[in-house]
C-alpha atoms as a printed R data frame, in Angstrom:
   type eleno elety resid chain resno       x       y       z
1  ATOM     1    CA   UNK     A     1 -26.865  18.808 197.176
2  ATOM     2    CA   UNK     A     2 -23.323  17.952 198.369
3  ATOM     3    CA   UNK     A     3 -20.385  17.999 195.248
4  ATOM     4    CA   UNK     A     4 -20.277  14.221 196.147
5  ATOM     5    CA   UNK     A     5 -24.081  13.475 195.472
6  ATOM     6    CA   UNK     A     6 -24.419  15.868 192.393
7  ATOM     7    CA   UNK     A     7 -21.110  13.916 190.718
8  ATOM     8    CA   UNK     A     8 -22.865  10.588 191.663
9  ATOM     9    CA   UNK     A     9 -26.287  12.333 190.157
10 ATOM    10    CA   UNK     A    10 -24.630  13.484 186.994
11 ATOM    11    CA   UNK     A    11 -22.894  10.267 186.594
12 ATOM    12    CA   UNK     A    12 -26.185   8.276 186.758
13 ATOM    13    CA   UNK     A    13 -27.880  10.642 184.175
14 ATOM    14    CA   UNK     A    14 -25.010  10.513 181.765
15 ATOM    15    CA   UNK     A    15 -24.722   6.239 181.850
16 ATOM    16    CA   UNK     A    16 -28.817   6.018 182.245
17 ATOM    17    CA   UNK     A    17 -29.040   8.524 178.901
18 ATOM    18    CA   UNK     A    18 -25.960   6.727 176.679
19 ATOM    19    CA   UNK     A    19 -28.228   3.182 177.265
20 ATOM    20    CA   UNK     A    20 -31.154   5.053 175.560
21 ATOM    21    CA   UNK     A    21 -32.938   6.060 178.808
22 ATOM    22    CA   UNK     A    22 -34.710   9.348 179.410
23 ATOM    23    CA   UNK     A    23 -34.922  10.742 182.856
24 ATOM    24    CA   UNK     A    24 -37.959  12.607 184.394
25 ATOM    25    CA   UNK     A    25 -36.755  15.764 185.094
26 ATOM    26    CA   UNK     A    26 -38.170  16.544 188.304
27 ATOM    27    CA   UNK     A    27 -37.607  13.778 190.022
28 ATOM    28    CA   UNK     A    28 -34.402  12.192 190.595
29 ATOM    29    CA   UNK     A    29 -34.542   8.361 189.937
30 ATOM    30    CA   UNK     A    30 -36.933   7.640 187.489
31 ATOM    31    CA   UNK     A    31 -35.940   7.192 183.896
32 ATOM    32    CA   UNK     A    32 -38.270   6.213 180.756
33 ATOM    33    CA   UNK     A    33 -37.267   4.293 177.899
34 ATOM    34    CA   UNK     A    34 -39.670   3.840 174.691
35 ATOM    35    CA   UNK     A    35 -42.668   4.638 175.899
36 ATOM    36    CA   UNK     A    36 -44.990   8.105 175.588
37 ATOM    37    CA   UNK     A    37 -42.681  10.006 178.738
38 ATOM    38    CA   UNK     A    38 -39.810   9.031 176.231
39 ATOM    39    CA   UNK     A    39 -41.079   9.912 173.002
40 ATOM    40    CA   UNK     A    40 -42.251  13.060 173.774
41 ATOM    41    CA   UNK     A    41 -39.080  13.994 175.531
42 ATOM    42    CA   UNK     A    42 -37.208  13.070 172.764
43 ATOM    43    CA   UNK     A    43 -39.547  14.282 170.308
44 ATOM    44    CA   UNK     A    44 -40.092  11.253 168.307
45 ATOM    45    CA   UNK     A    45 -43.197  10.281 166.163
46 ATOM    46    CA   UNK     A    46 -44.617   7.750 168.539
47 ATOM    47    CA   UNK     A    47 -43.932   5.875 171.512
48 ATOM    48    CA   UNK     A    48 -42.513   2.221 170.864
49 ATOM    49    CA   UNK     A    49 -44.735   0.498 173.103
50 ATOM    50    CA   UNK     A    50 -48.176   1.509 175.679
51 ATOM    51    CA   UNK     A    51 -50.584  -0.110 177.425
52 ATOM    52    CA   UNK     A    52 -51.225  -3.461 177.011
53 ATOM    53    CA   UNK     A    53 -54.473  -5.328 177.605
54 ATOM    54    CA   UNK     A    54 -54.285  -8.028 179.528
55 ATOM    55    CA   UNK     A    55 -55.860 -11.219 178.276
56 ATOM    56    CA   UNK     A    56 -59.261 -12.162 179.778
57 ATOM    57    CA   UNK     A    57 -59.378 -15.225 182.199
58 ATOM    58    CA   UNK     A    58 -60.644 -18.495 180.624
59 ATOM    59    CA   UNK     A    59 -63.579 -19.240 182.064
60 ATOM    60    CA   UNK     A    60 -63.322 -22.634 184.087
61 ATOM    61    CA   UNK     A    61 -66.655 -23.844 184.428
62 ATOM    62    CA   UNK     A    62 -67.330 -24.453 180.899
């Protein structure tokens, strides 16, 4: 990695991480805020949010 991409790396972690965001470690984009990634990263009881169910179609010939 050039000294140009790994300042431009380092400055995305450190802005990404001060707005509460967690980054996946081996890869370089993705980041994780309040869910299980999150949580366990940062060691915390339980994720804020998970899956959600969606809601069921309403049935239109009723």
């Amino acid at each position: 990695m050039s000294d140009r991409a790994r300042h431009h790396h380092t400055l995305l972690l450190n802005v990404m991480e001060s707005a509460g965001f967690t980054n996946y470690e081996t890869e370089f984009w993705p980041f994780s805020a309040a869910d299980r990634y999150h949580a366990l990263m940062r060691q915390e009881p339980h994720a804020d949010y998970g899956p959600i169910q969606l809601a069921q179609p309403v049935d239109s010939a009723t």
